[in-house]
C-alpha positions in Angstrom: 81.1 69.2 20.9 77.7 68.2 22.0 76.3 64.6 22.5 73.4 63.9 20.4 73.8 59.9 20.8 70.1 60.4 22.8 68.5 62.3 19.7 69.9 59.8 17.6 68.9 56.4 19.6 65.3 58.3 19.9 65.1 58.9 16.8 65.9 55.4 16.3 63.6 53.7 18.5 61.0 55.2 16.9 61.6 54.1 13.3 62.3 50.1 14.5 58.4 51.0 16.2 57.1 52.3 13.3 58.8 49.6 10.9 57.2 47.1 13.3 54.1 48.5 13.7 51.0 46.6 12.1 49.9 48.6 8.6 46.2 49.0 10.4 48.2 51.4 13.1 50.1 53.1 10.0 47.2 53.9 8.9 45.6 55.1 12.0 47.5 57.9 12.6 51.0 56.5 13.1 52.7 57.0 9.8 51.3 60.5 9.7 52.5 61.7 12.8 55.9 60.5 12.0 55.7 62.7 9.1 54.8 65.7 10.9 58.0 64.7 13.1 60.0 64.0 10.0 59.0 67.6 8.9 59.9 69.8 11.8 63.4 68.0 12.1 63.8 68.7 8.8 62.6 72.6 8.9 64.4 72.7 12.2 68.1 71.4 10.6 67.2 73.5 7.6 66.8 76.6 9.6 70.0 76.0 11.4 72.2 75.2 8.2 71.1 78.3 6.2 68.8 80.6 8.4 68.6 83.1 5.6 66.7 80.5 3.3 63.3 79.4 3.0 63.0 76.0 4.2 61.5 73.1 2.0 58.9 70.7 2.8 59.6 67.0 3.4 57.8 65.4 0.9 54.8 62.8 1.6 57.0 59.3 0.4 53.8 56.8 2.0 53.5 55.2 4.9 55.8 52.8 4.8 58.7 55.2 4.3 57.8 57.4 7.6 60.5 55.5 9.5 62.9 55.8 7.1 61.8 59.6 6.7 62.1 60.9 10.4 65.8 58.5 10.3 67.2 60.9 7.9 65.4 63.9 9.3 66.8 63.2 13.0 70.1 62.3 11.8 70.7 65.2 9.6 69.3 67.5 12.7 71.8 65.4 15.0 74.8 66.7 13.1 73.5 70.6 13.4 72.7 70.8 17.0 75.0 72.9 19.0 74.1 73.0 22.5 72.6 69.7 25.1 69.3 71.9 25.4 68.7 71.8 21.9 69.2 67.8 22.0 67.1 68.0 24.9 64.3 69.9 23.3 64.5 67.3 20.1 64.5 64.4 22.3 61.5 65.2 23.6 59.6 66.1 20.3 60.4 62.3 19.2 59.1 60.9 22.9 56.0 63.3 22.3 55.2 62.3 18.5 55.9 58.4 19.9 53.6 58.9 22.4 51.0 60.5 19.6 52.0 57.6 17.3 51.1 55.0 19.6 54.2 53.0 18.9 
């Protein structure tokens, strides 16, 4: 069974940044990139639980529910992953769209 305790504390880390964040830097960019996170987690976990189907779109919830949003998404990947590279790989799309977020 793989770890993906590093995924999931990313994952996070970034919320408890975003929920932190000032609403100015939401608005700036932050809350968007976290849905863009949020959206390839999701596709990505989709594409792994049913590769056959076509994957749906995270929907836009506002701002203030992009932490919450890329929680779920990076939990529900977490529990599909199947190999350390793959939590690798995630890992370092959360550090990335952190980075981006500026949180």
């Amino acid at each position: 069974m793989v770890d993906t305790t590093p995924l999931t504390h990313a994952v996070d880390h970034f919320a408890d940044r975003l929920r932190a964040a000032p609403q100015s830097r939401l608005q700036r960019g932050a809350a968007a990139e976290a849905l863009r996170l949020g959206r390839e987690l999701a596709v990505w976990a989709q594409r792994l639980e049913d590769p056959s189907g076509e994957p749906r779109e995270m929907p836009d919830a506002g701002m203030f529910a992009a932490a919450d949003q890329i929680t779920v998404a990076g939990h529900d990947l977490a529990l599909v992953l199947s190999s350390d590279t793959e939590v690798d790989e995630a890992v370092r799309l959360v550090a990335e769209a952190q980075k981006r977020a500026g949180v």
